[in-house]
Biopython code that builds the backbone (N, CA, C, O; Angstrom):
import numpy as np
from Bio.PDB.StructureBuilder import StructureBuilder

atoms = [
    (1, "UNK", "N", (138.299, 42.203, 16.452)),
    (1, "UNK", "CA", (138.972, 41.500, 15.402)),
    (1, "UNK", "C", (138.961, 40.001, 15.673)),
    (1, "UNK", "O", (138.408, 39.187, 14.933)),
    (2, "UNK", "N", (139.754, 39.636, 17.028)),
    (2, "UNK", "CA", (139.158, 38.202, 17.238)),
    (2, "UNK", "C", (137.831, 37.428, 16.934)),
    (2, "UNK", "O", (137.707, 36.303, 16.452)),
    (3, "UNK", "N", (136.623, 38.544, 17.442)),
    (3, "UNK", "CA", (135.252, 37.419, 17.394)),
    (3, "UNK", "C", (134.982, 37.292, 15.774)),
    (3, "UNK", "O", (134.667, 36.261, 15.179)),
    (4, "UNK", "N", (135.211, 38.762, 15.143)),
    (4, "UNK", "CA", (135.431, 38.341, 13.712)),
    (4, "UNK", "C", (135.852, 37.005, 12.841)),
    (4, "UNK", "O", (135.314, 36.275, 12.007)),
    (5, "UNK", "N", (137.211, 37.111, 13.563)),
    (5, "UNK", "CA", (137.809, 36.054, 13.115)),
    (5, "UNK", "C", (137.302, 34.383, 13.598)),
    (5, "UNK", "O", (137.578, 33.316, 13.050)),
    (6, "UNK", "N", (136.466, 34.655, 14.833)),
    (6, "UNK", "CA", (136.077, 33.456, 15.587)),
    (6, "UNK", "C", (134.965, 33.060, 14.628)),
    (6, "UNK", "O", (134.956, 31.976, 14.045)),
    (7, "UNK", "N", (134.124, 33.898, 14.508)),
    (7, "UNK", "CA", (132.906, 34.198, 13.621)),
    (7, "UNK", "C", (132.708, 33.507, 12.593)),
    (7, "UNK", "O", (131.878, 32.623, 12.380)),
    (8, "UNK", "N", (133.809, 34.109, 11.711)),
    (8, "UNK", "CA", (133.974, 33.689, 10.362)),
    (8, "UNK", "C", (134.757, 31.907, 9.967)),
    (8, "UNK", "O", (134.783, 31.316, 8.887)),
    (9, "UNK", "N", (135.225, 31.542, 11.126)),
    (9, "UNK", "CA", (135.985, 30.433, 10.926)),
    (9, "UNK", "C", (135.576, 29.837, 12.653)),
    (9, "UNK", "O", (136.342, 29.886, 13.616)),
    (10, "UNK", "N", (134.541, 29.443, 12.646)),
    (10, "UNK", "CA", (133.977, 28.968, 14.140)),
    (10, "UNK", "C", (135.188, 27.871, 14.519)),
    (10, "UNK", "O", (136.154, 28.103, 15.245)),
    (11, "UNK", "N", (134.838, 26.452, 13.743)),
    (11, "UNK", "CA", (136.309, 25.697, 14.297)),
    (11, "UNK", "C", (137.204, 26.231, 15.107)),
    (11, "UNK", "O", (137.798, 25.440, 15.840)),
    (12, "UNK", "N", (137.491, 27.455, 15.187)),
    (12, "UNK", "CA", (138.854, 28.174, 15.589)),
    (12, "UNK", "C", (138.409, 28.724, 17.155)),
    (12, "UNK", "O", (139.196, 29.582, 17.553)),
    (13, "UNK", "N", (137.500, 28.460, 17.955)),
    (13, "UNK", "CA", (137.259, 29.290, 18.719)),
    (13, "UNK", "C", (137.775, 28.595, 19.663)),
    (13, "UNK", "O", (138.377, 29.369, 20.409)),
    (14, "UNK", "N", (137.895, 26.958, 20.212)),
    (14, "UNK", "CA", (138.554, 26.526, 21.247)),
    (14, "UNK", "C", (140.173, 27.175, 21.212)),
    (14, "UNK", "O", (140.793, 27.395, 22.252)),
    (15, "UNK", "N", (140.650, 27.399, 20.047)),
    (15, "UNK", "CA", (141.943, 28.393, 20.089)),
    (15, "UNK", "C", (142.231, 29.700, 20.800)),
    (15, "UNK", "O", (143.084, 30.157, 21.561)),
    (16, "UNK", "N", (140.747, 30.214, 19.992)),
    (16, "UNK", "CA", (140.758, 31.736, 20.577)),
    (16, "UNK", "C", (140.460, 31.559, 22.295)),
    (16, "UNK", "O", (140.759, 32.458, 23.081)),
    (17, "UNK", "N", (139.963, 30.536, 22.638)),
    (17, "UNK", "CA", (138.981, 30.463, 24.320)),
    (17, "UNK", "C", (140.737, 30.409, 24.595)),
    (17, "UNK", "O", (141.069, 31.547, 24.927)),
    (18, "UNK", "N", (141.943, 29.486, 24.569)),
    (18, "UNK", "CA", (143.080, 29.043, 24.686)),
    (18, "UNK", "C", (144.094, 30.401, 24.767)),
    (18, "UNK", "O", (144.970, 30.686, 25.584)),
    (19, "UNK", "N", (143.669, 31.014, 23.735)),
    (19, "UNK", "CA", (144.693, 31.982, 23.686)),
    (19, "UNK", "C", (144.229, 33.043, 24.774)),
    (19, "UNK", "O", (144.858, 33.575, 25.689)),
    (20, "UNK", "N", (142.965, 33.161, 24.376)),
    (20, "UNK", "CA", (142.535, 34.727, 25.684)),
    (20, "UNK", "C", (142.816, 34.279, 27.105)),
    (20, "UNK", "O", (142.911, 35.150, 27.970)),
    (21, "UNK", "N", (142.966, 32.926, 27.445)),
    (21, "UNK", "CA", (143.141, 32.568, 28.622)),
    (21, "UNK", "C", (144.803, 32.962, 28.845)),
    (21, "UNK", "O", (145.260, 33.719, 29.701)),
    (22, "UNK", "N", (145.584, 32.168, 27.750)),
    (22, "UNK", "CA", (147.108, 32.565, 28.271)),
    (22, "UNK", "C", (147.635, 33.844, 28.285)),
    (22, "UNK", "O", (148.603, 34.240, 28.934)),
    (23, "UNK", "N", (146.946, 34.446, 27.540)),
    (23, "UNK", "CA", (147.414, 36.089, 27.295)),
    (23, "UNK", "C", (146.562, 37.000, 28.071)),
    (23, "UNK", "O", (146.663, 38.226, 28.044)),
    (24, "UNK", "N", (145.726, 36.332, 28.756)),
    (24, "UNK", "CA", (145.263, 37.734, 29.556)),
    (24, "UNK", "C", (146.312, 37.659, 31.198)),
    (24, "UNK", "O", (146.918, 36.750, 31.764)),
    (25, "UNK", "N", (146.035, 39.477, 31.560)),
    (25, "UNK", "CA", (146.520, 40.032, 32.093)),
    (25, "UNK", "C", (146.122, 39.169, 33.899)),
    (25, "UNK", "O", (145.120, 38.998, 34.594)),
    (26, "UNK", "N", (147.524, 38.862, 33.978)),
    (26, "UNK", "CA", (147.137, 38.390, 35.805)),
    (26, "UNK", "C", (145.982, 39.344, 36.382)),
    (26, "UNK", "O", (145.962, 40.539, 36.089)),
    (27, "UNK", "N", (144.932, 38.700, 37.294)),
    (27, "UNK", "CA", (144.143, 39.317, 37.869)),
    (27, "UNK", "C", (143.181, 40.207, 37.167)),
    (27, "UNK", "O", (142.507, 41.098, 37.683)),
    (28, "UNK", "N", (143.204, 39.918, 36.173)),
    (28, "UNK", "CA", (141.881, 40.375, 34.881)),
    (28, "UNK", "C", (140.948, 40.447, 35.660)),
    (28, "UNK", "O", (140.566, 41.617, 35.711)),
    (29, "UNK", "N", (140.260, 39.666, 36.429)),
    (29, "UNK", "CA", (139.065, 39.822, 37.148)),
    (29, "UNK", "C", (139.015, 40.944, 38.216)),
    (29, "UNK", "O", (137.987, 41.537, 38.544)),
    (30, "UNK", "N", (140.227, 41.155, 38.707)),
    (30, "UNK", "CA", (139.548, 42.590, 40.019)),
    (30, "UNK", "C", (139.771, 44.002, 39.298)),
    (30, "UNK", "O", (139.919, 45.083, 39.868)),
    (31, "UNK", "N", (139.761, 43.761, 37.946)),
    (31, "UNK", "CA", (140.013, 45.628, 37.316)),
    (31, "UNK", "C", (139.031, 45.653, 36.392)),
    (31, "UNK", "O", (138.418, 44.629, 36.091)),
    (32, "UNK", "N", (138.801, 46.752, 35.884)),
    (32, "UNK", "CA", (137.679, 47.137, 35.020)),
    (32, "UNK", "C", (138.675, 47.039, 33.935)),
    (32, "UNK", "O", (139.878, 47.240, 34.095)),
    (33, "UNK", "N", (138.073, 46.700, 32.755)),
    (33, "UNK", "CA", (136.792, 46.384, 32.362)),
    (33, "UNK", "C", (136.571, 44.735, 32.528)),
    (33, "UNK", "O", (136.004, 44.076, 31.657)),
    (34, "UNK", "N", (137.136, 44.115, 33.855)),
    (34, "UNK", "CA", (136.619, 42.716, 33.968)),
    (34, "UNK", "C", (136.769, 41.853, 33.559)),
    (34, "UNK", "O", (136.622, 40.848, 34.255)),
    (35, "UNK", "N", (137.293, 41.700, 31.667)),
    (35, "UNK", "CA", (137.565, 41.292, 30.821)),
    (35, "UNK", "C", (138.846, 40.045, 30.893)),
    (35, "UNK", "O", (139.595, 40.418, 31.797)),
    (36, "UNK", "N", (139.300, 38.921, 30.385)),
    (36, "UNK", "CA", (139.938, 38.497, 29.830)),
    (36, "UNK", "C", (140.945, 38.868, 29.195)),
    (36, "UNK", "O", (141.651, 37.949, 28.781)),
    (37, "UNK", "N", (141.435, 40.429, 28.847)),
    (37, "UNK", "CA", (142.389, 40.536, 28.031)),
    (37, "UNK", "C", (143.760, 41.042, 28.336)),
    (37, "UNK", "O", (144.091, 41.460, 29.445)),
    (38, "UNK", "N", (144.661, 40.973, 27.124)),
    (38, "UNK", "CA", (146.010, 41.181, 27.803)),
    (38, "UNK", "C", (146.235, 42.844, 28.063)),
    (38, "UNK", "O", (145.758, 43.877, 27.594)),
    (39, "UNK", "N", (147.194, 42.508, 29.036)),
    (39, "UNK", "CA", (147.835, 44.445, 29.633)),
    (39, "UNK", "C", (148.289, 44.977, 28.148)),
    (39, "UNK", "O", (148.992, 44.399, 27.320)),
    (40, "UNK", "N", (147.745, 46.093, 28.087)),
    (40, "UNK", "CA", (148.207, 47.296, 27.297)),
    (40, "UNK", "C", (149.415, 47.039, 26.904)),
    (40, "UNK", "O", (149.571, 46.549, 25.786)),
    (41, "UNK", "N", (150.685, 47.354, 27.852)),
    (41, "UNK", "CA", (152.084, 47.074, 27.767)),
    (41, "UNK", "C", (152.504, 45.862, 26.994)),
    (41, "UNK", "O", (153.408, 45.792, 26.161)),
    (42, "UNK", "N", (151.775, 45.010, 27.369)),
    (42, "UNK", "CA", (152.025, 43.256, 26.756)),
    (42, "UNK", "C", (151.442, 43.063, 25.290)),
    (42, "UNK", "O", (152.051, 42.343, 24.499)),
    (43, "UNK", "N", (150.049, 43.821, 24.860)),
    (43, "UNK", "CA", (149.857, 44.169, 23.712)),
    (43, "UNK", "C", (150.335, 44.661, 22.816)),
    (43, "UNK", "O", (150.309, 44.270, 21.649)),
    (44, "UNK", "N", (151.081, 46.047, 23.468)),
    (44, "UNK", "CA", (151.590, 46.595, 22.013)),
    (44, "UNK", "C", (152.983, 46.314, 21.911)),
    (44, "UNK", "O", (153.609, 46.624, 20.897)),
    (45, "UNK", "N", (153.637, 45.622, 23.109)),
    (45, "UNK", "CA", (154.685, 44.724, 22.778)),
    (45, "UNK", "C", (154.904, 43.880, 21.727)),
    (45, "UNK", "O", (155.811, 43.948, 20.898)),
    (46, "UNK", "N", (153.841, 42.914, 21.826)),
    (46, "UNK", "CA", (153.115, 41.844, 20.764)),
    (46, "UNK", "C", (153.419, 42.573, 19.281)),
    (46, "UNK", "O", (154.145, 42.432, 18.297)),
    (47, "UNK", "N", (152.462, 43.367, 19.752)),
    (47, "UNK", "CA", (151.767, 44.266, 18.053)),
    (47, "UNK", "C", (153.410, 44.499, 17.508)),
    (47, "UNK", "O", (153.673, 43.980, 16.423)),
    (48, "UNK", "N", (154.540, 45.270, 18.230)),
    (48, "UNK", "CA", (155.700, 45.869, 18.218)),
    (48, "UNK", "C", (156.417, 44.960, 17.189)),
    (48, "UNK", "O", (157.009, 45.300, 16.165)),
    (49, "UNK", "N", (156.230, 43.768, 17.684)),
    (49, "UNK", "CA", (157.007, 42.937, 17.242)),
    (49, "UNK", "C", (156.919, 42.201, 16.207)),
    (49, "UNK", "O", (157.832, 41.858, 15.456)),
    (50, "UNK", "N", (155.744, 41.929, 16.150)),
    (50, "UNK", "CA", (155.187, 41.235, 15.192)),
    (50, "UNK", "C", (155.267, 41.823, 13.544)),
    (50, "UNK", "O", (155.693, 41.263, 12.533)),
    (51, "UNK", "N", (154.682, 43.162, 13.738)),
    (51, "UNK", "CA", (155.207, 44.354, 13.011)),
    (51, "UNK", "C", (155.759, 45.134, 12.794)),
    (51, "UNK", "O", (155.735, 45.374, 11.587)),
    (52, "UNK", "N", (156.397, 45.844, 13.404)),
    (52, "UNK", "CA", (157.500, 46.921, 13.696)),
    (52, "UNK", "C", (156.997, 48.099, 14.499)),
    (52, "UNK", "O", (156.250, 48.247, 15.467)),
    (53, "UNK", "N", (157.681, 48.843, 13.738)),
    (53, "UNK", "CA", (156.947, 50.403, 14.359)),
    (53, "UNK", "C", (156.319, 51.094, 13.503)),
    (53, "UNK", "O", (156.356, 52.288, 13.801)),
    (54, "UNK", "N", (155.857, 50.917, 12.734)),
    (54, "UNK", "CA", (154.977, 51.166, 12.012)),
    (54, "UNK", "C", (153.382, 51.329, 12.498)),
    (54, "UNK", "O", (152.696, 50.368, 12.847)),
    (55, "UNK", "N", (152.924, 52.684, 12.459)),
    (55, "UNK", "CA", (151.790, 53.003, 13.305)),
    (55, "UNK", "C", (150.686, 52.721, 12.300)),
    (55, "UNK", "O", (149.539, 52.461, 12.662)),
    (56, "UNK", "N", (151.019, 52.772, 11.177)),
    (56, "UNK", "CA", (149.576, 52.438, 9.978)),
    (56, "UNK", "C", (149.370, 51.168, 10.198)),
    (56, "UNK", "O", (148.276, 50.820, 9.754)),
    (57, "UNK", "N", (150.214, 49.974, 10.909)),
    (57, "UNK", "CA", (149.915, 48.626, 10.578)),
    (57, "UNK", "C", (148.761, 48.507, 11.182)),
    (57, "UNK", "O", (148.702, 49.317, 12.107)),
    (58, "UNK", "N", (147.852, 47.895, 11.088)),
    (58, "UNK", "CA", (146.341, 47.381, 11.890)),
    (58, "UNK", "C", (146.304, 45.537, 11.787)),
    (58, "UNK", "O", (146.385, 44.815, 10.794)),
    (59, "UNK", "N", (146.193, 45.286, 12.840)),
    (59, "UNK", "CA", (146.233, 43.508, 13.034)),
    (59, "UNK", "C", (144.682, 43.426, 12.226)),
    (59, "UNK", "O", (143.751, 44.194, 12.465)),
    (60, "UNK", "N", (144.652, 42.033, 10.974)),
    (60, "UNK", "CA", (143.545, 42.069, 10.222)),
    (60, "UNK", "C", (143.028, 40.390, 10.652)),
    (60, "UNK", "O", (143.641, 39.582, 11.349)),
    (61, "UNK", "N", (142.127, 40.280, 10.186)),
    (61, "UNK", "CA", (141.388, 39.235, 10.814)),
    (61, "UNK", "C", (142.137, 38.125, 10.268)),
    (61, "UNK", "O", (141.945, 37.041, 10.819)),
    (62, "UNK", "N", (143.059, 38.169, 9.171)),
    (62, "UNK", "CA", (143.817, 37.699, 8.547)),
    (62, "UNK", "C", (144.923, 37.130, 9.181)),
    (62, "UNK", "O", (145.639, 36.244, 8.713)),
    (63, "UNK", "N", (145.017, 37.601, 10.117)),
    (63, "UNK", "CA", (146.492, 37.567, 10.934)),
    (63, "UNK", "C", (146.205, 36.943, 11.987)),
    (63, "UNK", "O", (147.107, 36.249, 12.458)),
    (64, "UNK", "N", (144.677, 36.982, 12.808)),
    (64, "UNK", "CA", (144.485, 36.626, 14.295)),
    (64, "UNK", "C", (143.802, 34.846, 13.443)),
    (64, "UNK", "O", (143.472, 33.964, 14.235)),
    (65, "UNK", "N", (143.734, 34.681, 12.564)),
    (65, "UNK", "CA", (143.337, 33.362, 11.824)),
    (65, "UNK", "C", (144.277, 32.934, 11.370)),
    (65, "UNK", "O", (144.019, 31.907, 10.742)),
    (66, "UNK", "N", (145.332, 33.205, 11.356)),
    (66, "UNK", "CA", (146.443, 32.561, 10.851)),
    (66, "UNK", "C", (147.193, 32.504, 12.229)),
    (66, "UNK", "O", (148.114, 31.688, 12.253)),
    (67, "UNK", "N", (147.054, 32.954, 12.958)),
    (67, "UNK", "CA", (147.593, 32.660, 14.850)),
    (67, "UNK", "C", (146.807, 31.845, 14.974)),
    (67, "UNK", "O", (147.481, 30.817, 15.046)),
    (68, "UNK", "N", (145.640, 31.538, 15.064)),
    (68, "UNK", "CA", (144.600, 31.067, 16.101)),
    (68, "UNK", "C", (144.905, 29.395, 15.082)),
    (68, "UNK", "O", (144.408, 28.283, 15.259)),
    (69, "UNK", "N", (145.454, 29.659, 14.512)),
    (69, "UNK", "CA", (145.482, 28.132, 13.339)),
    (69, "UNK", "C", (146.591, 27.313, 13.879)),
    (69, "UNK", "O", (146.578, 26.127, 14.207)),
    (70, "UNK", "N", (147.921, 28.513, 13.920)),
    (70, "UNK", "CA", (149.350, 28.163, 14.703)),
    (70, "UNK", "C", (149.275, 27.864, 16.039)),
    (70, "UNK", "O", (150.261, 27.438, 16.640)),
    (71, "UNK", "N", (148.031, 28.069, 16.663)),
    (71, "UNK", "CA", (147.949, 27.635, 18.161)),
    (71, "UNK", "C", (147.384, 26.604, 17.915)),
    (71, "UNK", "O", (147.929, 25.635, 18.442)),
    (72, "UNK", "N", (146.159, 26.296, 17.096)),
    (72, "UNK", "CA", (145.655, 24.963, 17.035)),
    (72, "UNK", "C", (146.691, 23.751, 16.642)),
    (72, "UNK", "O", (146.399, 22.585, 16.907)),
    (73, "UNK", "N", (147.964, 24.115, 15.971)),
    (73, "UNK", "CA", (148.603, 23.208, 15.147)),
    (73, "UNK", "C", (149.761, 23.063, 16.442)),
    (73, "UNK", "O", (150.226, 21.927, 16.529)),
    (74, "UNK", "N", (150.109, 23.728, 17.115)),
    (74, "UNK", "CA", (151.150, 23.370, 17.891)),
    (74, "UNK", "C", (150.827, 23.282, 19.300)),
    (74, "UNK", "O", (151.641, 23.223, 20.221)),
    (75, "UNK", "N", (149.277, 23.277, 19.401)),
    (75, "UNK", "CA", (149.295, 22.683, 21.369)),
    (75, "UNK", "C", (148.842, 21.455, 21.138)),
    (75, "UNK", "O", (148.288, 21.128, 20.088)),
    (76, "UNK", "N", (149.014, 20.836, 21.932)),
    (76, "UNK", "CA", (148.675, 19.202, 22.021)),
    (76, "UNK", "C", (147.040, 18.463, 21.913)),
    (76, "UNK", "O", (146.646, 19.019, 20.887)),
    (77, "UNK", "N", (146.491, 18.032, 22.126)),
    (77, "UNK", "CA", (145.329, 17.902, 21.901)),
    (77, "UNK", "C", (144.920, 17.366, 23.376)),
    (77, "UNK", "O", (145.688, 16.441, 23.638)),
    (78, "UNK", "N", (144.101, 17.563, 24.336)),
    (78, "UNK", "CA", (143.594, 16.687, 25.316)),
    (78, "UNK", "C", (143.706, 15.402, 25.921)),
    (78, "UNK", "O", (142.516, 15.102, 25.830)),
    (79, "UNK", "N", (144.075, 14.711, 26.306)),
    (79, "UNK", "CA", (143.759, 13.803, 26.288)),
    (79, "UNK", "C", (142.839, 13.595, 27.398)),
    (79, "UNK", "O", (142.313, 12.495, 27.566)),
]
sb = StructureBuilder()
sb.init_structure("model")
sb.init_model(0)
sb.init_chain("A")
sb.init_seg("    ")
for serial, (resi, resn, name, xyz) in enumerate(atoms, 1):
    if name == "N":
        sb.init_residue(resn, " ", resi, " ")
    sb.init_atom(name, np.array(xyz, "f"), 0.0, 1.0, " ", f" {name:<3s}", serial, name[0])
structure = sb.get_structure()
């Protein structure tokens, strides 16, 4: 859903590089699958909240572009 969303709205990807960094799981690198991404637990926390409990909800590319916009708009810029 992310690269989708990265995909479709490229601008947005120093966000997405930003976000997969803060949200992935301490020590991502010594477990399989190797990956960048956040713990299970911390995910569907996220998901929990964001939406409820509601098991039909599905996060739409709609939603990770309208985050990835709210991260661009509220971290600071480089200097």
């Amino acid at each position: 859903m992310v690269a989708r969303a990265v995909l479709l709205h490229p601008g947005l990807a120093p966000s997405a590089f930003g976000a997969l960094v803060r949200l992935a799981r301490p020590g991502w690198w010594r477990r399989a699958p190797f990956l960048p991404l956040p713990g299970a637990a911390y995910w569907s926390f996220r998901l929990r909240t964001a939406f409820g409990d509601d098991p039909s909800v599905r996060l739409s590319v709609g939603d990770v572009t309208s985050y990835l916009r709210w991260c661009r708009q509220t971290r600071p810029e480089p200097t």
